[in-house]
N, C-alpha and C positions, 0 to 999 in steps of 0.2 A: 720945215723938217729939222731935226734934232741929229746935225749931220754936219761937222766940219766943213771949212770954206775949199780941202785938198778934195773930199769924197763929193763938193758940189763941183767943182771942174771936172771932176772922173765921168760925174752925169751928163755933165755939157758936152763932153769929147763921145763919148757913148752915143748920142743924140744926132750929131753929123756924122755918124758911120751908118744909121740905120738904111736902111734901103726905102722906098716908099713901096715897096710891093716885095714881099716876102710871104624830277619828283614832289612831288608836293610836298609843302614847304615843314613840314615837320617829319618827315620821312628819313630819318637819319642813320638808318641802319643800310641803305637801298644805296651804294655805290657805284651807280650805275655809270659814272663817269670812268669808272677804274677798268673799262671793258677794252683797252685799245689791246691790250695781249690776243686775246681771242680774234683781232679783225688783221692781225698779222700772219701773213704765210708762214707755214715752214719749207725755208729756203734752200735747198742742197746751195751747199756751201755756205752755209747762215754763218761761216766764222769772217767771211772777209765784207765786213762790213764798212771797211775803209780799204779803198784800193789806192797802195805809192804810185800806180802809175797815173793817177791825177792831180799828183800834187806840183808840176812843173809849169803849172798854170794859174791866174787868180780869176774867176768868174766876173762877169760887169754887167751884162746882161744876158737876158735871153727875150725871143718874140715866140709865142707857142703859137701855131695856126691848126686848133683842130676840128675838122669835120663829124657830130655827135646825134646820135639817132638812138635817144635811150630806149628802143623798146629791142636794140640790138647791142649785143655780148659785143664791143669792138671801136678800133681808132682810128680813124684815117687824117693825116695831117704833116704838122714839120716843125721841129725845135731848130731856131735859131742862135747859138751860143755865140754870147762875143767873150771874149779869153784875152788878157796878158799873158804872153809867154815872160816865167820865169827862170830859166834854164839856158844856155849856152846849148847849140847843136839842135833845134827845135825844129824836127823834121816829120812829126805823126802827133795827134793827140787822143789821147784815151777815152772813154769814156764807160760808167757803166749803165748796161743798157742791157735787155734781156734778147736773148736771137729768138725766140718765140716769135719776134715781132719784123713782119719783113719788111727791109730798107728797098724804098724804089730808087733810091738815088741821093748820095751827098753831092753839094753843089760847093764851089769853093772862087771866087772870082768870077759867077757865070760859067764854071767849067765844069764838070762831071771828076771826080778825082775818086781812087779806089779804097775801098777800105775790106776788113775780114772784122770776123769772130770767133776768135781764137778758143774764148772760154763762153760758158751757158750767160753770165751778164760781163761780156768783155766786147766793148768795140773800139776798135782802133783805125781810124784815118790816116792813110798817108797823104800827104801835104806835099804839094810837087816843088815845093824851095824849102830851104831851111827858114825859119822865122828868128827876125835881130830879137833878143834877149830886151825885154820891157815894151816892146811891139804891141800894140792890139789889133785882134784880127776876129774872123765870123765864119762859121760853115754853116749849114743849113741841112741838115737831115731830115727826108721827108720818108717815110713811112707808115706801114698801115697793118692791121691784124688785132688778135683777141688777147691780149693781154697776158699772162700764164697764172696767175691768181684765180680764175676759176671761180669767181664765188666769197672766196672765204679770203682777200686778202685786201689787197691797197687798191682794186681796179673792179669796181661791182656793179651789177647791171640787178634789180629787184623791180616791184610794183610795189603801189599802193592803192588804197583805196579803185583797184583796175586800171589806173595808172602806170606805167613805165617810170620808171626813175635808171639813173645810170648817176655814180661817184665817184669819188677816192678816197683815200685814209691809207697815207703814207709813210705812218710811225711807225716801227724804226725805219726801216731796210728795204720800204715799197715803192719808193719810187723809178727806181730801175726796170719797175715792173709793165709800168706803161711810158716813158719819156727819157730821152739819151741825159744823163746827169751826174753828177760828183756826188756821190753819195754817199759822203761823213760827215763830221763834224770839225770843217775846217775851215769850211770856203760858205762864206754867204754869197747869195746873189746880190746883187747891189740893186736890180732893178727888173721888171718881167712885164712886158704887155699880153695878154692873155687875149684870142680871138676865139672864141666858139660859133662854128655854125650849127644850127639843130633847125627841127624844122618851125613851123608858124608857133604850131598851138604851144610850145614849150618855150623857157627860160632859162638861161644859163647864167650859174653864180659862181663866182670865184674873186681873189686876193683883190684889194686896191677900188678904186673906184669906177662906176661905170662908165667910161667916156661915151660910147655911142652903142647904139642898138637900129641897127637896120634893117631892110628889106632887099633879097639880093636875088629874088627872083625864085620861079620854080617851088614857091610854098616855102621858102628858108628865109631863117632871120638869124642874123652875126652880132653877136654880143662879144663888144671890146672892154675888155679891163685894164685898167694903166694902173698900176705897183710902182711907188717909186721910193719904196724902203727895204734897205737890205733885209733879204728872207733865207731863211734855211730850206735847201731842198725839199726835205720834208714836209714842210707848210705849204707847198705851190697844191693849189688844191681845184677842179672843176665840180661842178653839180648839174644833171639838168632832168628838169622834171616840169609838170605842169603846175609852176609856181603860181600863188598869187600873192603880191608882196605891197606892203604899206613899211612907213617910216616914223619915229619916235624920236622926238628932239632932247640931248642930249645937251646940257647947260654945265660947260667945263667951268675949272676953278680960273683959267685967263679971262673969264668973260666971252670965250668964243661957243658956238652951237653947232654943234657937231651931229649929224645924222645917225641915226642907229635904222640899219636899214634891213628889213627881215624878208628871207622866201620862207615862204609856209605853204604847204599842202593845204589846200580847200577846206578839206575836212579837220585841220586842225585851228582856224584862224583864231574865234573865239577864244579858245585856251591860250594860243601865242599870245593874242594881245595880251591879257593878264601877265602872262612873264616876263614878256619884256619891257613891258611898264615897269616892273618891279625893280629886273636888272640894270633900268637907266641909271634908278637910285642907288643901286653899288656901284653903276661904274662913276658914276658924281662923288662915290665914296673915298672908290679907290684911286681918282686921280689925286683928290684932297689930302689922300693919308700919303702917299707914294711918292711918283714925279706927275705929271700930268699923262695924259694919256699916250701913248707911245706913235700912236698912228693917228692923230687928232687932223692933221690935214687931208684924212681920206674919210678914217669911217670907223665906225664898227658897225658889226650885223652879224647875222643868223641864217642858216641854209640848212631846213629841215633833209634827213635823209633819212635811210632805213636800217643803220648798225645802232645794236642797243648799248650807246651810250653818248660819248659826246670827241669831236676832236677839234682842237683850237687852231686851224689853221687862218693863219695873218688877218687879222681885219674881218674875216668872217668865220665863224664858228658853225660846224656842221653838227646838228642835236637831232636829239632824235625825239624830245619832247621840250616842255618848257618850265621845268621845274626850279624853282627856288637853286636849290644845290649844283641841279646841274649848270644852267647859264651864267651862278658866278664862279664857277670851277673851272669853267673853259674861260671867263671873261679876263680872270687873274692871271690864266696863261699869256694873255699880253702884252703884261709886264714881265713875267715870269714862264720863260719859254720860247716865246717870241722875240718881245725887245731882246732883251739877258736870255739866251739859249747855255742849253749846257756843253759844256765840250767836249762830253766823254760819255758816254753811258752807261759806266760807271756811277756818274755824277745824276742820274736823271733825279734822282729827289728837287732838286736845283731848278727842275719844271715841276715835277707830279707833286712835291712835299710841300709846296711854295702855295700851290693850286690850292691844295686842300686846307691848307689854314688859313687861306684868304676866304676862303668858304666858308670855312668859320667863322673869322673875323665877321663878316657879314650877317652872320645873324647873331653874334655878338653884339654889333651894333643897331640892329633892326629890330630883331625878334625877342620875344619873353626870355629873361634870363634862366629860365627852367630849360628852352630849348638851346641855349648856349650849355649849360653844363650835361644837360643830354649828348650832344655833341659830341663833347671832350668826354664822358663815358663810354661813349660809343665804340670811341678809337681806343680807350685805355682798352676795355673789352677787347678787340679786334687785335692788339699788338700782343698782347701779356694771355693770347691764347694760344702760345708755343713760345718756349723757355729761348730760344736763340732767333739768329737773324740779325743782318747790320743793315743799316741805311746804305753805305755802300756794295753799289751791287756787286756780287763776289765772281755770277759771270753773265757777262757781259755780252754774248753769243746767245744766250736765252731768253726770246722773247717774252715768257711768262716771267725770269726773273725779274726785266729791266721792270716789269709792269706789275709788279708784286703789290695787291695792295693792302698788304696789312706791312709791307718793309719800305717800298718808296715811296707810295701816299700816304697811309697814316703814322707811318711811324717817323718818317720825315716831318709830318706837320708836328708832331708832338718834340722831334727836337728844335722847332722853332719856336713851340709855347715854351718850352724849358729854357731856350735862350732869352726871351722876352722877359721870366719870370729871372733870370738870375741878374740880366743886364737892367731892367727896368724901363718903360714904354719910352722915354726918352733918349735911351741910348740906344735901345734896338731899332726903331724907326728912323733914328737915323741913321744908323752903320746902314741901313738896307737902301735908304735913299742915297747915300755916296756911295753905295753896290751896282744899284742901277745907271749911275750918272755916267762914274768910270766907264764900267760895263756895256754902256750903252748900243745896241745894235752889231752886237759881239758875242761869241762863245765864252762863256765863265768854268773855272774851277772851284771848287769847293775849297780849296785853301786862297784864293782871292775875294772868297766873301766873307772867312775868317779873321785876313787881313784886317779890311773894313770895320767887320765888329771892334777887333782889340785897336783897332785906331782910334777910334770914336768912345770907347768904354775906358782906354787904358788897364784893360783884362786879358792878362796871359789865357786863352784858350783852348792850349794842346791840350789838355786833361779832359777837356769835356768833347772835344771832340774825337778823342782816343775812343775815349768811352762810350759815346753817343752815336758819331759816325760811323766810323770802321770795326768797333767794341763790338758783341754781339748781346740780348737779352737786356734785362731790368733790375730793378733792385727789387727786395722785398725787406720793408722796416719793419719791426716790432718796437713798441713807444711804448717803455714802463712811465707811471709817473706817480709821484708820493709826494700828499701836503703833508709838510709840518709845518707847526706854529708859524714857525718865521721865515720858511722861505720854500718854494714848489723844486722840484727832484724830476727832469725828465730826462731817461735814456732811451736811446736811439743803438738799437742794433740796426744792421743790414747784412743781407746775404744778395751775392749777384744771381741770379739764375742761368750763366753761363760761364765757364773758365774762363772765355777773352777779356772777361775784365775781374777786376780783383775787387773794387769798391769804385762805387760811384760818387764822388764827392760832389754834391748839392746843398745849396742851403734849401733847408726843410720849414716849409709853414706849419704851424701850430694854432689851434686854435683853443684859447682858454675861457671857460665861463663858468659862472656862480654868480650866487646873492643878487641878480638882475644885472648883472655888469660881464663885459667881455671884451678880449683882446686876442690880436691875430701877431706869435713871435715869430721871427724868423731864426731858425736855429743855423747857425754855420756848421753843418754837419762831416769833418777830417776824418774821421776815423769809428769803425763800428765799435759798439762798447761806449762811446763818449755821452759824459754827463753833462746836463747844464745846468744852472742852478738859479732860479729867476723868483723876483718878488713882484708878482703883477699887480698888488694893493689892494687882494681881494681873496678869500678864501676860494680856492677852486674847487668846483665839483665836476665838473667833466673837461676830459680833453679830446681835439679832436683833430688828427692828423689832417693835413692835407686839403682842407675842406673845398677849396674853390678849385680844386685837382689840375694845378699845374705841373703836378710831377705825373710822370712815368712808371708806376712804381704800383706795387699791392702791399697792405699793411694790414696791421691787426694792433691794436690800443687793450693796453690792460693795465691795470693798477696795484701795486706791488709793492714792496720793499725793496729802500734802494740805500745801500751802505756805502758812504763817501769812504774814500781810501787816503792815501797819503800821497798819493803824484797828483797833477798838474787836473786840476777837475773844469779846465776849459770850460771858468767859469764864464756867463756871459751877464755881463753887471749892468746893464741899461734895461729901464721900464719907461714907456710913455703910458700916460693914464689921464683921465678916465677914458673908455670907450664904451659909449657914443659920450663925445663930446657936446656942450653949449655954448662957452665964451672964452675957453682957454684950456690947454693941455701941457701936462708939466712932464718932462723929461727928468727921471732920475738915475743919475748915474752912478748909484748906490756903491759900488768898489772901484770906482776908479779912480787911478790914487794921479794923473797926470790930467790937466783940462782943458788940453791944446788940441779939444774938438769940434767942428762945425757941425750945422745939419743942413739939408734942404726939403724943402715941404711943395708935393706935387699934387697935382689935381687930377680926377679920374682918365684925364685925356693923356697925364706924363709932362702937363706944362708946369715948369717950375714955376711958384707961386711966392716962396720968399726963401732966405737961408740967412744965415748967420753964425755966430761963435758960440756954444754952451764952455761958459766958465765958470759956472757955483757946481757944487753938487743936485740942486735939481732947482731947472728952473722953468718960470711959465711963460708959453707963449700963446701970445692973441690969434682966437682963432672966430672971434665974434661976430666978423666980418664975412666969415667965409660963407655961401649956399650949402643948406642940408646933401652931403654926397658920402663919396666913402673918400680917403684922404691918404697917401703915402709918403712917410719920412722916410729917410738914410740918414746916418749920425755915420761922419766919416772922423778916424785917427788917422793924420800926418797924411789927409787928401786922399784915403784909400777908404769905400765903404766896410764899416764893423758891426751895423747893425739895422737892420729892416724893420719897419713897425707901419700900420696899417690903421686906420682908427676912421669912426661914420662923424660924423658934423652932423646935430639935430636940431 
């Protein structure tokens, strides 16, 4: 495990305190994973989402013992919590838990000890000594009753195909709903063994792996799960249904094989297989592009259930079908969500925004590049069809905002293509893998994955993430452009679509073409109104904004008269040519009157490939060598990038 030598003795000390007996795949308008708003309660009292009176504690473990008969509405069983007291005077501990649900009894040393429920999710144990300050200790609450979600929240009892099924889905605020828990985003669990009994004909799935599966008499079989990576409440998750389940072998980048282990409904096997075949190959993707897999010494898997869509709980993902989009959306939560959770929900893009361009990312990588830029239309559609809205979420108390998905899943993924596209594949992939590393098996902010980036990019930030984060709406460009003889004329207005932000500073792709020849500029876009003034070494007949649509934005291309004035016409004096390339491409640095600049030359993947000094005014480099792809330079002045250019190898 990917866990400090301090947090593996926390598991060893935890361990002698236990007791022994306690869519298809081009479907890309169908968001079906964006459904977790709708499978949340409305909670009376949905604003106290974090309760101070659990914070005098650190969670270590828990042992869940519940008894489950899914063709009935209901829980019978006992959370075992072991707790560091944090606090001086540690005399009661808190917890939130729903009184819906009736307590037969807390046990505390073999002793019966009293507790109340003061508020609808408030319980509170008195503890018959005070506890020394850094102390670990264990209560045991056994309780039983029907959940108060009813249906429509974190604790569901449905059929299938005349089947019984009974689950959870405890994003945000559900888990209080059916288990005594700490229910923010502050305190991970360090560790959780999960025991369900249900009866013969049925299977139970949840977090970690499956230690044992018995027979305990009377037509009941006990299925043990062992967890042994910190998990957020939230993620602690049961299923039980009459599963039939097969396993798909999973060939990580250490060289280890790692199980991908599925319940499926009878009636859907066929179809699963095919998905998660497919998802073995993202997730062999995403270990390769990311850090490795976050939970490699246990598992991933799949636990079909009956909410329409999907939720990423630990190590096993609950779907509701097995489509392309959806299994890698919950599978990227892993890493994103999971490993790295958010810490605020506020922050949720940080799970749902991460998801969804990992989603993409994936058929970027897999699928027809038609169905990548379908994609990213999709979401440009879906964000720029209402003028405001920011990534962060404005309240935090509203289930439907945190879960907004045209502001924290797609419009989150799109300021990640936007950071990709300004940072460049090799600086973004990194700042994200020193994101997760730090990060790891922790709550994140959104200004600690900012950090990261401008650490690894040396790019001041705040501007874009004014803009982009917390900032609300898009730009909208207008691109005049005018050939003369001797040199191309393109202006760039922008209007924001919302007062929170005033302009969006972006560098803007361009795309130029005529006489059978074409070039992709990058324009460094300060200020609306600004001109650039470029000699691509070809007469131009069309321009075309945007093309591979990494920006955010809506535009309209017209061609015009464009009268240079007498200030500062930010100009931009570098050309590479020709594009497409055969055996060498010449950089001209037509007005630049200083030649103290370098380049570097990357390959479709962002691996740097060669760099060096440009000191004539233009000169050639070998590019003869290289495989027919698409190809990207940076030309930096004084170590800082001035200029992006794009070119094919034929």
């Amino acid at each position: 495990m990917m866990i400090s030598t301090i947090k593996s003795l926390k598991y060893s000390l935890i361990l002698l305190l236990l007791p022994l007996v306690v869519f298809s795949q081009n479907d890309l308008t169908n968001d079906v994973y964006c459904n977790k708003a709708s499978a949340a309660r409305y909670l009376i009292g949905l604003e106290k989402y974090s309760n101070p009176l659990t914070e005098n504690y650190d969670l270590k473990y828990y042992r869940f013992d519940w008894q489950i008969d899914p063709a009935v509405y209901g829980i019978k069983g006992s959370a075992t919590p072991y707790f560091q007291v944090l606090s001086d005077g540690f005399a009661e501990i808190n917890f939130d838990f729903s009184n819906q649900l009736t307590i037969d009894s807390i046990i505390y040393h073999d002793s019966k000890v009293t507790f109340s429920q003061p508020q609808e999710y408030l319980l509170t144990v008195q503890l018959p000594k005070v506890l020394a300050t850094e102390s670990i200790d264990s209560v045991s609450i056994f309780y039983h009753g029907a959940p108060p979600s009813g249906g429509f929240g974190s604790f569901i009892q449905s059929t299938h195909a005349g089947a019984p099924a009974l689950w959870t889905l405890s994003e945000p605020f559900g888990a209080q709903d059916w288990w005594p828990c700490k229910n923010g985003l502050t305190d991970k669990i360090d560790s959780v063994d999960v025991f369900v009994t249900t009866q013969n004909e049925y299977r139970a799935a949840s977090n970690g792996i499956l230690a044992s599966e018995i027979n305990v008499g009377n037509g009941l079989k006990q299925f043990h799960w062992k967890h042994r990576y910190p998990i957020a409440p939230y993620l602690v998750a049961i299923s039980v249904t009459n599963y039939v389940t097969y396993v798909d072998e999973v060939h990580l980048s250490d060289g280890k094989v790692m199980p991908m282990l599925n319940y499926v409904y009878p009636e859907s096997i066929d179809n699963a297989k095919i998905g998660t075949a497919n998802n073995v190959r993202v997730l062999e993707y995403f270990d390769s592009l990311f850090v490795p897999y976050p939970f490699k010494n246990e598992k991933n898997g799949h636990a079909q259930f009956g909410w329409g869509g999907g939720m990423e709980h630990q190590t096993m993902s609950f779907v509701v079908n097995f489509d392309w989009g959806l299994l890698a959306h919950e599978l990227a939560h892993q890493w994103f969500g999971d490993m790295v959770t958010c810490g605020d929900w506020t922050d949720i893009w940080l799970n749902e925004g991460f998801a969804t361009y990992l989603e993409g990312l994936s058929r970027e990588h897999f699928q027809a590049p038609n169905v990548w830029y379908d994609w990213k239309l999709n979401k440009i559609n879906s964000i720029t069809s209402r003028t405001n809205g920011s990534v962060l979420v404005s309240d935090p108390t509203s289930v439907d905002r945190i879960f907004s998905s045209r502001l924290s899943y797609n419009k989150g993924s799109y300021l990640l293509h936007m950071l990709r596209w300004k940072l460049g594949d090799e600086n973004f992939f990194a700042g994200l893998r020193n994101y997760l590393n730090d990060k790891a098996y922790q709550y994140a902010r959104t200004t600690e994955l900012k950090s990261h980036l401008e650490s690894i990019s040396g790019e001041d930030l705040t501007e874009f993430f004014e803009d982009w984060f917390s900032g609300e709406g898009f730009p909208t460009y207008t691109v005049t452009w005018d050939q003369e003889p001797d040199k191309l004329l393109i202006k760039l207005d922008q209007i924001a679509s919302d007062p929170s932000v005033n302009f969006f500073e972006m560098p803007v792709p361009v795309r130029l073409t005529g006489n059978g020849q074409e070039t992709t500029v990058r324009l460094e876009h300060n200020e609306s109104g600004q001109i650039f003034v470029l000699n691509p070494g070809f007469t131009v007949e069309n321009v075309e904004f945007d093309p591979e649509l990494w920006l955010l934005a809506k535009s309209s291309v017209v061609k015009g008269n464009i009268v240079l004035g007498t200030k500062d016409l930010n100009i931009t004096p570098i050309n590479v040519f020709p594009n497409p390339a055969t055996s060498e491409i010449s950089v001209d640095l037509l007005l630049v009157k200083n030649f103290e600049m370098t380049y570097s030359l990357f390959d479709p993947s962002g691996k740097l490939l060669k760099n060096g000094p440009l000191n004539t005014k233009q000169q050639k480099i070998d590019v003869n060598k290289l495989a027919p792809a698409s190809y990207r330079m940076i030309i930096y002045s004084a170590g800082k990038p001035l200029y992006n250019a794009s070119f094919s190898k034929i």
